[in-house]
N, CA and C of each residue as an Amber inpcrd file, in Angstrom:
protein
   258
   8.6240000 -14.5470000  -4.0760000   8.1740000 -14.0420000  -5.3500000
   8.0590000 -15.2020000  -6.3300000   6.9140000 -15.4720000  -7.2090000
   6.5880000 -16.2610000  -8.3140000   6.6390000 -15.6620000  -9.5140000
   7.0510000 -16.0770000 -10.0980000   6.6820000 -16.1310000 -11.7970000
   4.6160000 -16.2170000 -12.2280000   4.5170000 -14.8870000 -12.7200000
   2.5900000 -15.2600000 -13.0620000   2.6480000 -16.3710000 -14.0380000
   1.7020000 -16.9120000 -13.2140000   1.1920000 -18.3520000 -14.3540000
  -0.5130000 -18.0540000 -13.7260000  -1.4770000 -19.1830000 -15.1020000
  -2.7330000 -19.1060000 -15.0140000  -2.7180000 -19.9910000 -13.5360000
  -1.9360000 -21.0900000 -13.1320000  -2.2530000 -22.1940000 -11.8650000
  -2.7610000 -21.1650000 -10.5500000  -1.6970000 -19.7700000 -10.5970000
  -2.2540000 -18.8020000  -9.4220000  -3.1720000 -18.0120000  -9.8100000
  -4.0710000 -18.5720000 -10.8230000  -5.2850000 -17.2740000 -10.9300000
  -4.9040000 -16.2750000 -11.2200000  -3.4320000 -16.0490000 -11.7180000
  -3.1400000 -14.4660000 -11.9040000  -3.6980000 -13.6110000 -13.3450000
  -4.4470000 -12.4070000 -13.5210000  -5.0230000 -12.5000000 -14.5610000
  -4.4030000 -11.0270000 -15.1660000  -3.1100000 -10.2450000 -14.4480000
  -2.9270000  -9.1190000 -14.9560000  -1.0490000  -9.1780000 -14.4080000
  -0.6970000  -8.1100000 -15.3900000   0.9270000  -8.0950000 -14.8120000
   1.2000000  -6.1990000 -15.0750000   1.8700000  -6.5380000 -14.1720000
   2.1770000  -4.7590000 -14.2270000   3.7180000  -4.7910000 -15.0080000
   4.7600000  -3.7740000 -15.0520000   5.7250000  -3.6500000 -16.3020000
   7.1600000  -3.6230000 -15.5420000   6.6500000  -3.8630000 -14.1130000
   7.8630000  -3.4940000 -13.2190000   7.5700000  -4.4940000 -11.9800000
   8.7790000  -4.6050000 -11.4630000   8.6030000  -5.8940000 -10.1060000
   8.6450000  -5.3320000  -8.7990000   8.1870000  -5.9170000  -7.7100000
   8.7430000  -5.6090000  -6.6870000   9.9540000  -5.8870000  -6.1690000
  10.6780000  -4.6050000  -5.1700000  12.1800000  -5.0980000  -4.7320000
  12.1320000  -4.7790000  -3.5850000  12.5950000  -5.6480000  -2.8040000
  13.1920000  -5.6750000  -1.5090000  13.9120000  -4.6370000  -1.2370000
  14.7220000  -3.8900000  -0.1630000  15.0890000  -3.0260000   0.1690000
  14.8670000  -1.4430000   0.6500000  15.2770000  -0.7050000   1.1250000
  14.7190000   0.3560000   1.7590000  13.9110000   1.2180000   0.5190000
  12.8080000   1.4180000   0.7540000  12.0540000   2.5940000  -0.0920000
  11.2810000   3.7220000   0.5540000  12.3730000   4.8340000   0.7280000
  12.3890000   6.2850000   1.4160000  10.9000000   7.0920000   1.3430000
  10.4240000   6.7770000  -0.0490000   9.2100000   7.7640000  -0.2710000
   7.9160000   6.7470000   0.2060000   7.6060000   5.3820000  -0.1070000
   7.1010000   4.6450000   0.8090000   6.8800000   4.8650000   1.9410000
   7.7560000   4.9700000   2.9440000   8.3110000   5.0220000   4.4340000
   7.6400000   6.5750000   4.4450000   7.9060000   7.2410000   3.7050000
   8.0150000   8.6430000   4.4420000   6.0670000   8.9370000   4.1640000
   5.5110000   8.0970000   3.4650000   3.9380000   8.3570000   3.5430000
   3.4200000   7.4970000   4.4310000   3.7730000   6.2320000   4.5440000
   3.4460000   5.4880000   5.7100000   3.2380000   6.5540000   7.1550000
   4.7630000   7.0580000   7.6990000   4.6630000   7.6970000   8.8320000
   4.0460000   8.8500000   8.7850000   3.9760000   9.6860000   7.4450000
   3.1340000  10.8590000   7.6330000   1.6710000  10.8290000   7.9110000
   1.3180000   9.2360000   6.8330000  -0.3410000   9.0360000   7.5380000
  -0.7600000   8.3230000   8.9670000   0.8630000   7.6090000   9.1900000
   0.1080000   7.1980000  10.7030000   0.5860000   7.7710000  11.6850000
   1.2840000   9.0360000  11.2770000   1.9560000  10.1700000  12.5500000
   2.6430000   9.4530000  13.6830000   3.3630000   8.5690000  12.8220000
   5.1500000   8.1250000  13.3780000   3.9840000   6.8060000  14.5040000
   3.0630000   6.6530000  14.1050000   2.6890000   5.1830000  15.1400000
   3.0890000   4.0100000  14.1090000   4.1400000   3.5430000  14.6240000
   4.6600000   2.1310000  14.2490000   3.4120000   0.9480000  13.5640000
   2.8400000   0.4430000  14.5980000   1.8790000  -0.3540000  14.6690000
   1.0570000   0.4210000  13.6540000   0.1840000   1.3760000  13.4450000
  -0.6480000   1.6890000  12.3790000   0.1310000   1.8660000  11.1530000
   1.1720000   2.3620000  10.9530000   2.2650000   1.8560000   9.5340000
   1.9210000   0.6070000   9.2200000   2.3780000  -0.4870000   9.9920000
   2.3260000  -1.5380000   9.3370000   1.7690000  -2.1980000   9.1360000
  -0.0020000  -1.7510000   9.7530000  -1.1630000  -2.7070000   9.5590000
  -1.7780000  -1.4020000   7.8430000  -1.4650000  -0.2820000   8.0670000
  -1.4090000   0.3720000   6.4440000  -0.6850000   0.1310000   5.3530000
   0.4390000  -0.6070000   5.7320000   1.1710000  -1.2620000   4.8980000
   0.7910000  -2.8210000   4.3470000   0.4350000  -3.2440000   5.1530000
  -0.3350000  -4.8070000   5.2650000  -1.8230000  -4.4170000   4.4220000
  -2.4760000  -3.9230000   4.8740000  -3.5000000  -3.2420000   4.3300000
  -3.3870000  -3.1570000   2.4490000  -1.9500000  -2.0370000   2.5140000
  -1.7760000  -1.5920000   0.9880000  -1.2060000  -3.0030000  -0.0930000
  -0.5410000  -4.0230000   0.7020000  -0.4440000  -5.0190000   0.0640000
  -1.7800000  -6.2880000  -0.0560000  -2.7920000  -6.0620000   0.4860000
  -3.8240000  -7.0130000  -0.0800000  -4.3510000  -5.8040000  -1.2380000
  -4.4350000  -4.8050000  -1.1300000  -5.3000000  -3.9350000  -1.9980000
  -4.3310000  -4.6500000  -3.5140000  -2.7290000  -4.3950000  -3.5610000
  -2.3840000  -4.4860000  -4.9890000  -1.8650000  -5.8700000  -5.1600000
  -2.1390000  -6.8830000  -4.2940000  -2.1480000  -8.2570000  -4.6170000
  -3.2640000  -9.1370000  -4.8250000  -4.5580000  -8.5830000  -4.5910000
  -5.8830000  -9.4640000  -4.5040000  -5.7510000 -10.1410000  -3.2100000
  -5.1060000 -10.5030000  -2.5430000  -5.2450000 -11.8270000  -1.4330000
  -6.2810000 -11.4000000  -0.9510000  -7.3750000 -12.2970000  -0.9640000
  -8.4180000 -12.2380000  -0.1190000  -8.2580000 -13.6450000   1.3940000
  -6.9800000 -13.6130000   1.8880000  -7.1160000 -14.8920000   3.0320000
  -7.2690000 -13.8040000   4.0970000  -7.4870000 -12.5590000   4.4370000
  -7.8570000 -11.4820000   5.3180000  -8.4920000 -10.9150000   4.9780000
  -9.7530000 -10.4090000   5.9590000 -10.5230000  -9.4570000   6.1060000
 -10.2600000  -8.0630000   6.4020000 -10.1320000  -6.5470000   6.0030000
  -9.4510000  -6.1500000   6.3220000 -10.1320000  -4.7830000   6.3790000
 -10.4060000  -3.8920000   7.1180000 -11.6360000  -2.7050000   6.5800000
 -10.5850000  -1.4110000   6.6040000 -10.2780000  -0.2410000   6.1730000
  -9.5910000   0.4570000   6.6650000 -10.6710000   2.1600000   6.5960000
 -10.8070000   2.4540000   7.9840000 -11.9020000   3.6420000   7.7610000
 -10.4980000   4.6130000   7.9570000 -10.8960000   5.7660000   6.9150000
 -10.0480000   6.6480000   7.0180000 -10.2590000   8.0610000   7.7480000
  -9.9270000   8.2820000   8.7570000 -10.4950000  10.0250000   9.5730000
  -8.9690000  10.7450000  10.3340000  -9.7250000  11.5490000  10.6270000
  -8.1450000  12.3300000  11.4130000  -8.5230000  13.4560000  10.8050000
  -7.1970000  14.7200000  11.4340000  -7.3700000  15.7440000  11.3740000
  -6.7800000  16.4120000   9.3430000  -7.0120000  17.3310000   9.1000000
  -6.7400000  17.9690000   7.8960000  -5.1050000  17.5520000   7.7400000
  -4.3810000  17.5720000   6.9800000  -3.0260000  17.3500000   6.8680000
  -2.1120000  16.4490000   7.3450000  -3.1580000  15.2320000   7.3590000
  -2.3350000  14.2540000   8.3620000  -1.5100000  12.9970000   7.3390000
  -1.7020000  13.0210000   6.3750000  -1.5440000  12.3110000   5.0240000
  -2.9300000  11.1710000   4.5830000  -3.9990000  10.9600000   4.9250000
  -5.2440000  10.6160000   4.9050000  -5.0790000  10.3780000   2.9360000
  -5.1580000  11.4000000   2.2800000  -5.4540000  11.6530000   0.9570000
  -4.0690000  11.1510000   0.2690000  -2.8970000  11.8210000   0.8820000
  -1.4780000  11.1240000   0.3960000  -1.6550000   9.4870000   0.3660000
  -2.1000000   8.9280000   1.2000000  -1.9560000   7.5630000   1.3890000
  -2.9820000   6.9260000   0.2850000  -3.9300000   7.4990000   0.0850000
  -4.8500000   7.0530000  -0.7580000  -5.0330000   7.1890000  -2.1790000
  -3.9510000   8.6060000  -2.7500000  -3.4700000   8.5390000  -3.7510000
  -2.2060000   8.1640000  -4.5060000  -1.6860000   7.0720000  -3.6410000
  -0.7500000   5.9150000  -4.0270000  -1.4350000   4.8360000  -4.9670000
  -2.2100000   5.0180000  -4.8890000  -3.0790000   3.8640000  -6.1670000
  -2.5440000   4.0350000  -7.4420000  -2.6240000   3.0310000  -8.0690000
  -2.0850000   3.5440000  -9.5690000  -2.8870000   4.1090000 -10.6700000
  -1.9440000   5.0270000 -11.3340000  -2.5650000   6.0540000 -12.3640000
  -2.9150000   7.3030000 -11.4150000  -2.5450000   7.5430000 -10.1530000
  -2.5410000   8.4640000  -9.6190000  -1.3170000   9.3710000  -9.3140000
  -1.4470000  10.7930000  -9.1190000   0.1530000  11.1690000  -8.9590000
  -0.0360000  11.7380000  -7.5660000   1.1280000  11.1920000  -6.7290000
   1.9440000  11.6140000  -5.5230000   1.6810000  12.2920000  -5.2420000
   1.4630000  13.5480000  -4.4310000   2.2820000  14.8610000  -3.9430000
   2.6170000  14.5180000  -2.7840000   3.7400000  15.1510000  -2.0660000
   4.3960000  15.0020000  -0.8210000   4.4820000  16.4780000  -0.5160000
């Protein structure tokens, strides 16, 4: 973790930090959208961290399909200014 300065191009700050450690409601949309597959968690997780960091050093496409109720829409309304439902 850095401190924003202009040297990293950083051009916005949000009001709260990231923390290390277990985060239950995280976890529990991860596995609901990738229906407990490990490997697709964490390339959706990898995924959700270029979306709210900018890094563009990966290419990264994510098409979204599957059946009705699979968390598809949960996962996608984690964006901010959006609200949850679980």
């Amino acid at each position: 973790m850095l401190e924003a300065s202009r040297e990293h191009l950083i051009t916005k700050r949000a009001a709260v930090s990231p923390e290390r450690g277990p985060h239950p409601l995280w976890d529990k949309v991860l596995n609901r959208a990738s229906r407990g597959d490990a490997t697709m968690a964490h390339y959706l997780a990898k995924w959700a961290g270029y979306m709210l960091t900018g890094d563009t050093r990966e290419e990264a496409f994510l098409f979204v399909h599957g059946p009705g109720g699979s968390g598809k829409s949960t996962f996608a309304m984690t964006a901010p200014g959006k609200k949850l439902v679980l």
